[in-house]
C-alpha positions in Angstrom: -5.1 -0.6 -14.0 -5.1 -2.6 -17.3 -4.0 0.5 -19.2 -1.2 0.8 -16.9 -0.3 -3.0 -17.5 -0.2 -2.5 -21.2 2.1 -0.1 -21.4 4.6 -2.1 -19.1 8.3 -2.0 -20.8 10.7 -4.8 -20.3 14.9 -4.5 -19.4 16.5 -7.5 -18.8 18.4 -8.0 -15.9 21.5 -8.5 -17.6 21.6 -4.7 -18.6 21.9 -3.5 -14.9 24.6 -3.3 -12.9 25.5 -6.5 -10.7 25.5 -3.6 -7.8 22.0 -2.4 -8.8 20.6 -6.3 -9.3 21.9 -7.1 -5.6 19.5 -4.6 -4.4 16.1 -5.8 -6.5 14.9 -8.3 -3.4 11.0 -6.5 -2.2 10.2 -3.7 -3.0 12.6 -0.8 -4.4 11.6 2.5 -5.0 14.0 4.6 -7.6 14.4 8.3 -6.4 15.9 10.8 -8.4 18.5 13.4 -7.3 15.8 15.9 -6.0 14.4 12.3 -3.8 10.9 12.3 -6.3 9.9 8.7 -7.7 10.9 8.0 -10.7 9.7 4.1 -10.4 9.2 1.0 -8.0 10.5 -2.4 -8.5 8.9 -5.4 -7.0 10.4 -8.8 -6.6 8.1 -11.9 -7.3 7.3 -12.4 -3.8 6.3 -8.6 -3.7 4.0 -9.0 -6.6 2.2 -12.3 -5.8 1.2 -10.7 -2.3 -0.2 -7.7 -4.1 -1.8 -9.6 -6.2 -3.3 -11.9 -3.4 -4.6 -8.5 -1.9 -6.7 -7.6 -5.2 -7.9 -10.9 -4.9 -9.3 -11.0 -1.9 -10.6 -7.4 -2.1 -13.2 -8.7 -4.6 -16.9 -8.9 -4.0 -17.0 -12.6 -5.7 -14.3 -14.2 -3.4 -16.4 -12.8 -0.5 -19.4 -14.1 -2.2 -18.4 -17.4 -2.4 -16.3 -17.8 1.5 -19.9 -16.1 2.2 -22.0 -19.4 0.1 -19.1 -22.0 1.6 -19.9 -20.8 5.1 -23.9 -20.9 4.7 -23.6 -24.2 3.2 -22.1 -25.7 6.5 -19.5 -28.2 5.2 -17.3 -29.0 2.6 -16.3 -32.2 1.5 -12.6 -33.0 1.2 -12.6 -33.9 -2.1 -13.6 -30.3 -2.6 -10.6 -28.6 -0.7 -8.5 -31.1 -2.6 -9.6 -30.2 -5.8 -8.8 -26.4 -4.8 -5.4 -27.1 -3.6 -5.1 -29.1 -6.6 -4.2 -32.4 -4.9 -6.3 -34.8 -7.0 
């Protein structure tokens, strides 16, 4: 995966197509003529819930919902300090 994120390329926005742009909202997957993939595009939203999903496919966030649960409470100024409200 991080070999795949290094070699991510950049294009503005600017050089596509305001018909092309009005259709980058989820996910958008670029087909060529014969219908194979030639790439996907996904919108913020798109990416943060992928992202989200990695996260909580790992064996340390389950670890430590795992620790919170045996522990039996959790103060509020801990939950606060998570959601960043203090």
């Amino acid at each position: 995966m991080t070999e795949l994120l290094l070699k991510e390329k950049f294009l503005p926005l600017s050089h596509l197509p305001a018909s092309v742009r009005e259709k980058l909202a989820g996910v958008l997957r670029i087909v060529d003529e014969r219908g194979d993939t030639f790439g996907l595009f996904l919108d913020r939203a798109a990416v943060e819930d992928l992202r989200e999903g990695f996260e909580y496919s790992s064996p340390a966030f389950w670890e430590e919902i795992e620790a919170s649960r045996a522990s039996g409470t959790v103060a509020a100024s801990d939950i606060e300090s998570r959601l960043g409200l203090t």
